[in-house]
C-alpha positions, 0 to 999 in steps of 0.5 A: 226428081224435079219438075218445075209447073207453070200455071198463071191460075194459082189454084190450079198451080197450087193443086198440081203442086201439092198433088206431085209433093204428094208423090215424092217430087221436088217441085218449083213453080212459075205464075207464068212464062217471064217467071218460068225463066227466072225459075230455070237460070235459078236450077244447077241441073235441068229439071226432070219434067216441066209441066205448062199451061197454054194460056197465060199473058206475057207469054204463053205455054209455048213459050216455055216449051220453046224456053225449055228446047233451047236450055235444055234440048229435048231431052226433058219431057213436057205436059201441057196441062190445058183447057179447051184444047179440043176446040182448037185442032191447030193449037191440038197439032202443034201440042202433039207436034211440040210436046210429050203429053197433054192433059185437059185440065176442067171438070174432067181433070182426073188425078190419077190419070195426071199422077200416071202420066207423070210417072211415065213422063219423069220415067222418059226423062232424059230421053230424046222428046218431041222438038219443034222444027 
């Protein structure tokens, strides 16, 4: 199973990283949307799962969820993996509207909790997901 991560704070990419090779997943990685893109000219078959955060320069998380719609259609599954969401019920609706999951990333961030939803996002895999109007 494959998943390609987007995180623009390396700790965080590193930990998401080395937590799904923990489980068994093939994993790539992207510092931010521009990489992202690279990443996925670079894969011979759509990824499984694409995780993203929301705030990153150049272009943001939805910038790649958008990226991943177009190359793939929607039937690859996507986690936002974001802070402060709750804050902002805009940005909140458009991630339910846009995407398969959310996780809060912050001192709450639960690694069980993200290995579980991750199974159950790479599970839905190939199935019709959430796509933007």
């Amino acid at each position: 199973m494959k998943i390609i991560i987007v995180d623009d704070e390396k700790d965080m990419l590193n930990l998401l990283a080395d937590i799904l090779r923990g489980e068994g997943y093939e994993i790539a990685t992207a510092n931010n949307a521009p990489e992202f893109m690279k990443v996925a000219d670079e894969q011979t078959i759509p990824p499984n799962l694409v995780i993203t955060d929301l705030d990153m320069p150049a272009l943001n998380g939805f910038g790649v969820i958008f990226q991943t719609r177009s190359r793939w259609g929607g039937e690859i599954p996507i986690i936002v993996v974001s802070a402060g969401l709750q804050d902002n019920k805009e940005r909140m609706n458009r991630c339910l509207q846009e995407t398969s999951y959310i996780v809060h990333k912050g001192p709450d961030f639960n690694i069980n909790d993200f290995k579980r939803i991750v199974g159950i996002a790479v599970a839905n895999s190939g199935q019709k997901q959430a796509v933007p109007a």
